[in-house]
C-alpha positions in Angstrom: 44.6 55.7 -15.4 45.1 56.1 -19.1 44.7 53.5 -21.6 46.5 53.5 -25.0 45.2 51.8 -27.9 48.3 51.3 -30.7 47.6 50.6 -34.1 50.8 48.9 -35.2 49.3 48.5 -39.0 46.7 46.2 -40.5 46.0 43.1 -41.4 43.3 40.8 -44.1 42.2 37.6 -43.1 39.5 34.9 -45.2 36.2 36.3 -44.0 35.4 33.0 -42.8 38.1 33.2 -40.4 36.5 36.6 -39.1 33.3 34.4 -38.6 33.7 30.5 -38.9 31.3 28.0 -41.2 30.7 24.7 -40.1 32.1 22.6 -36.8 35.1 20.7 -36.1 37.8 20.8 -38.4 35.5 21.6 -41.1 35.8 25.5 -39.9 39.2 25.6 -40.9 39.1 24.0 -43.9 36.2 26.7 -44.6 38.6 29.1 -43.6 41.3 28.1 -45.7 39.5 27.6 -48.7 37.6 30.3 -48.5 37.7 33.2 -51.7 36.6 36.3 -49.5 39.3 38.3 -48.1 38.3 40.9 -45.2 38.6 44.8 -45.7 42.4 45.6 -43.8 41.8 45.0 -40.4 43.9 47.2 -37.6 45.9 45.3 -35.7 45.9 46.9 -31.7 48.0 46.5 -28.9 47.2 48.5 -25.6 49.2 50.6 -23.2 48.0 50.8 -19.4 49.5 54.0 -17.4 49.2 52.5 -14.2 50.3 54.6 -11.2 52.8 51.6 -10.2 54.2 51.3 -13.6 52.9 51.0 -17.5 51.9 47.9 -18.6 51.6 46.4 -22.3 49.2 44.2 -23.6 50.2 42.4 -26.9 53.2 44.1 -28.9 51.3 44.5 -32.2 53.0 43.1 -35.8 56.7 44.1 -36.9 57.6 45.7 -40.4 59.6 42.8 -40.4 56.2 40.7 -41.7 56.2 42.3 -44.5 59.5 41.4 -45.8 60.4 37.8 -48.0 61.6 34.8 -45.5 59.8 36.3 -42.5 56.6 33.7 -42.8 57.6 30.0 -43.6 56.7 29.7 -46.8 55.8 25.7 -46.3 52.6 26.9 -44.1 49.5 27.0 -46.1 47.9 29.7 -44.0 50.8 32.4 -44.1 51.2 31.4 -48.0 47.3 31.8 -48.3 45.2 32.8 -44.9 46.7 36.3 -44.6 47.9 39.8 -46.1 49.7 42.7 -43.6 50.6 46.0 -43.9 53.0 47.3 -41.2 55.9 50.2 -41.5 58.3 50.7 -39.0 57.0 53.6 -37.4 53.6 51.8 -36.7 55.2 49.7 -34.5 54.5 50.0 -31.0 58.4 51.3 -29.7 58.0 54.5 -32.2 54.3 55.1 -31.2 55.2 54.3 -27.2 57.5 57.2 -27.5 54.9 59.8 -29.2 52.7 58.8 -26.5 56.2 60.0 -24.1 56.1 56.4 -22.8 59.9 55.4 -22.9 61.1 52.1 -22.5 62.1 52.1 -19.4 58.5 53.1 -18.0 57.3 49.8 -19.1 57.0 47.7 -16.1 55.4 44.5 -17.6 54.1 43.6 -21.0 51.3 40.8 -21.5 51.1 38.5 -24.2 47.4 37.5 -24.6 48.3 35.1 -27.5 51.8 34.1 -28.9 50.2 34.9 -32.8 52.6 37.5 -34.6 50.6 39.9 -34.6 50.4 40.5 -30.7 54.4 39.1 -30.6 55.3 40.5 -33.4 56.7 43.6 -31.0 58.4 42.2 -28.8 61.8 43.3 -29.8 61.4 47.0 -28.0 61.0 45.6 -24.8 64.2 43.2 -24.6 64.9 44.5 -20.7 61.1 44.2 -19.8 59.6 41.6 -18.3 57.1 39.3 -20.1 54.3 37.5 -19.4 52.3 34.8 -20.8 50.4 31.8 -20.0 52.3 28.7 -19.9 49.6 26.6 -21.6 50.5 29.1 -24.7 54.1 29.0 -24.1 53.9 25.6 -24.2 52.1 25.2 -27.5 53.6 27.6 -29.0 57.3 25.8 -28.5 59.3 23.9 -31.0 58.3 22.3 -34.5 55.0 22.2 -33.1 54.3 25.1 -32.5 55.4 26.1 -36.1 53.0 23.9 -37.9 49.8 25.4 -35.1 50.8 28.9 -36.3 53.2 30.1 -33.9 56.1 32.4 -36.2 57.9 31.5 -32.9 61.8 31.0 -35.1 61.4 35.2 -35.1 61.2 35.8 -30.9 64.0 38.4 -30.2 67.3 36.4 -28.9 67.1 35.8 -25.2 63.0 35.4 -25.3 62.6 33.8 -21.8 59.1 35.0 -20.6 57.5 34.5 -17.1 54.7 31.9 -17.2 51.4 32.9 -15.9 49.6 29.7 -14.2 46.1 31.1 -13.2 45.3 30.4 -9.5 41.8 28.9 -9.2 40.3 32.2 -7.9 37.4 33.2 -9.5 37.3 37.0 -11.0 32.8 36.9 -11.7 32.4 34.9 -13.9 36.2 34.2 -14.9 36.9 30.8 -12.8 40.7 31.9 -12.9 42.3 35.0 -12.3 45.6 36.4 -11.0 45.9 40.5 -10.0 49.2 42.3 -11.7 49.2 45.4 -9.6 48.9 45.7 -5.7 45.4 47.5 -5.9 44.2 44.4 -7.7 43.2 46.5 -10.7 44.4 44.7 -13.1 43.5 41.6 -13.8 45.2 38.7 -15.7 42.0 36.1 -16.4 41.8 33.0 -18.8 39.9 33.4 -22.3 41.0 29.8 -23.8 39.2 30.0 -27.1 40.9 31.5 -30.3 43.8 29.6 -28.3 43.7 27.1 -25.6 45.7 29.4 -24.0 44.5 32.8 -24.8 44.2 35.1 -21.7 43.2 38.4 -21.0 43.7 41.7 -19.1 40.8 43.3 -17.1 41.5 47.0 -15.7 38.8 48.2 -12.7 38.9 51.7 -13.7 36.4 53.7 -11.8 32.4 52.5 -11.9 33.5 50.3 -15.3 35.8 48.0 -16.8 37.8 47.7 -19.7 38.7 44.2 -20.7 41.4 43.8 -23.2 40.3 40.7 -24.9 42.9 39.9 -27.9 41.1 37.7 -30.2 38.0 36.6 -27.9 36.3 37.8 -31.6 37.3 40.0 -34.4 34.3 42.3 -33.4 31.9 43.5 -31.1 29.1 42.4 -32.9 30.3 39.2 -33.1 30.8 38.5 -29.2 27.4 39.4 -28.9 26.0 37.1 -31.7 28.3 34.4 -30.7 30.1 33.8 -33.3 33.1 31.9 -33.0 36.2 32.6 -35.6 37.2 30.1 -38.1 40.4 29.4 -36.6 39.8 28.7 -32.9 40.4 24.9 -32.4 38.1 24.2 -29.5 34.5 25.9 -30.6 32.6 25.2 -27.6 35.3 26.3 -25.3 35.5 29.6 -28.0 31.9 30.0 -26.9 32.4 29.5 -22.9 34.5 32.3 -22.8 32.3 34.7 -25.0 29.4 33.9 -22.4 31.6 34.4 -19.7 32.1 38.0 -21.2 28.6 38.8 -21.9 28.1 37.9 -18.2 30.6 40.2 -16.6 29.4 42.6 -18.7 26.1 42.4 -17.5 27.4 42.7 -14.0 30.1 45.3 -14.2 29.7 48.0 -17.3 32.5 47.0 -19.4 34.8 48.4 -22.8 35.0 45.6 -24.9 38.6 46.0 -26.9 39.8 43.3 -29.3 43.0 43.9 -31.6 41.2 43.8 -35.2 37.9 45.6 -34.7 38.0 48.9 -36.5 35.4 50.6 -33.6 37.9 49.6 -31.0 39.7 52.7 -30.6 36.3 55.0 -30.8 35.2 52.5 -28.0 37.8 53.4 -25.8 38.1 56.7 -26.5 34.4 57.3 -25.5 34.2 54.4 -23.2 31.2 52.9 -24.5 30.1 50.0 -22.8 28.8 47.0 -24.3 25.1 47.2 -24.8 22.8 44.6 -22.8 25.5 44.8 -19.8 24.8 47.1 -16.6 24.2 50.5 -17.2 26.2 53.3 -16.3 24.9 56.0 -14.8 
């Protein structure tokens, strides 16, 4: 199997947001007011070459997001929480086809999160199908969802994704997980933290594993200190899951990928695991 990793631009967030101060809401007013803006971060989405079809995780940002009237303008954190920088040829259709991936390779594409920058894509895969849990589907609907931080008013016309409902069968550590190929290979499995509804997609490939986390942290580092982002509403669940990961990890030796850690395309490419799990030999 190959896996892609598609930079479809960058993206500057509060540093607090990167790593959150304080507890309960107080880590997103932290966030919010916070002066320190990040370096631009990349912003990944992943390709999986699969021999029964290619599968995308996330769609990356649009150009679109950097254009007036995209963002609502009444939402303090798009007026104030965050800066991108995307083009039109970073986005993931153009790059899919350098890679000589053409649309109609792509047999499924997985939404970790509903966030614009892993939705923000979505437009170049209008005859694909979709896939996303329906706890985020859910909060990500409506008024609602608008006012969490869902830029869900911009899904291409006809948006109608298949809901993922996780079966209770436990993947290691992962109490939930549901196969998308028929070598159970890949693996959908829950990582509620950054959002309740946050999921993830695990590929065996050979004697390790690559987990493509979305925004389980903004760094490596930071999974392995713990450190829970500024933005994630549930801190303790945020936490659960990173254990959960450092666990598999130590079972199965596993690429650690998240969509705004600069090392994450050197990770893949060399396939360095994530230090303190099983060693490779």
């Amino acid at each position: 199997m190959k896996i892609h990793a598609i930079q479809t631009g960058t993206v500057a967030v509060k540093a607090r947001q990167r790593q959150g101060a304080g507890h309960g809401r107080r880590r997103l007013v932290n966030t919010m007011i916070d002066r320190q803006w990040t370096d631009p971060l990349p912003i990944y989405a992943f390709a999986i070459e699969h021999p029964e079809g290619v599968i995308v995780v996330d769609t990356g940002e649009t150009a679109r997001a950097c254009e007036p009237g995209y963002f609502p303008r009444w939402h303090p954190y798009f007026r104030f929480g965050v800066r991108e920088w995307v083009t039109a040829e970073q986005e993931i259709g153009p790059q899919l086809r350098g890679l000589g991936i053409e649309r109609s390779d792509v047999r499924k594409v997985v939404l970790t999160h509903l966030h614009t920058d892993h939705a923000g894509g979505l437009h170049h895969f209008w005859d694909a199908e979709i896939l996303a849990s329906r706890t985020e589907l859910e909060l990500a609907g409506g008024r609602s969802g608008r006012i969490r931080g869902y830029v869900n008013n911009q899904f291409p016309n006809g948006f109608d994704p298949t809901p993922i409902d996780l079966p209770g069968d436990a993947y290691g550590p992962f109490p939930e997980s549901l196969p998308l190929t028929a070598a159970a290979d890949v693996v959908v499995v829950s990582l509620a933290g950054h959002t309740p509804g946050q999921i993830g997609v695990i590929v065996q490939d050979g004697d390790h594993a690559v987990l493509l986390a979305g925004d389980s942290s903004y760094t490596q580092q930071l999974l392995l200190d713990g450190a829970v982002d500024g933005v994630s509403p549930d801190e303790r669940t945020a936490r659960r899951t990173m254990d959960r990961i450092r666990t598999f990890a130590g079972q199965t030796p596993t690429v650690y990928l998240v969509a705004h850690d600069p090392d994450t395309g050197d990770r893949l490419d060399n396939r360095q695991t994530l230090p303190g799990g099983a060693a490779r030999p």
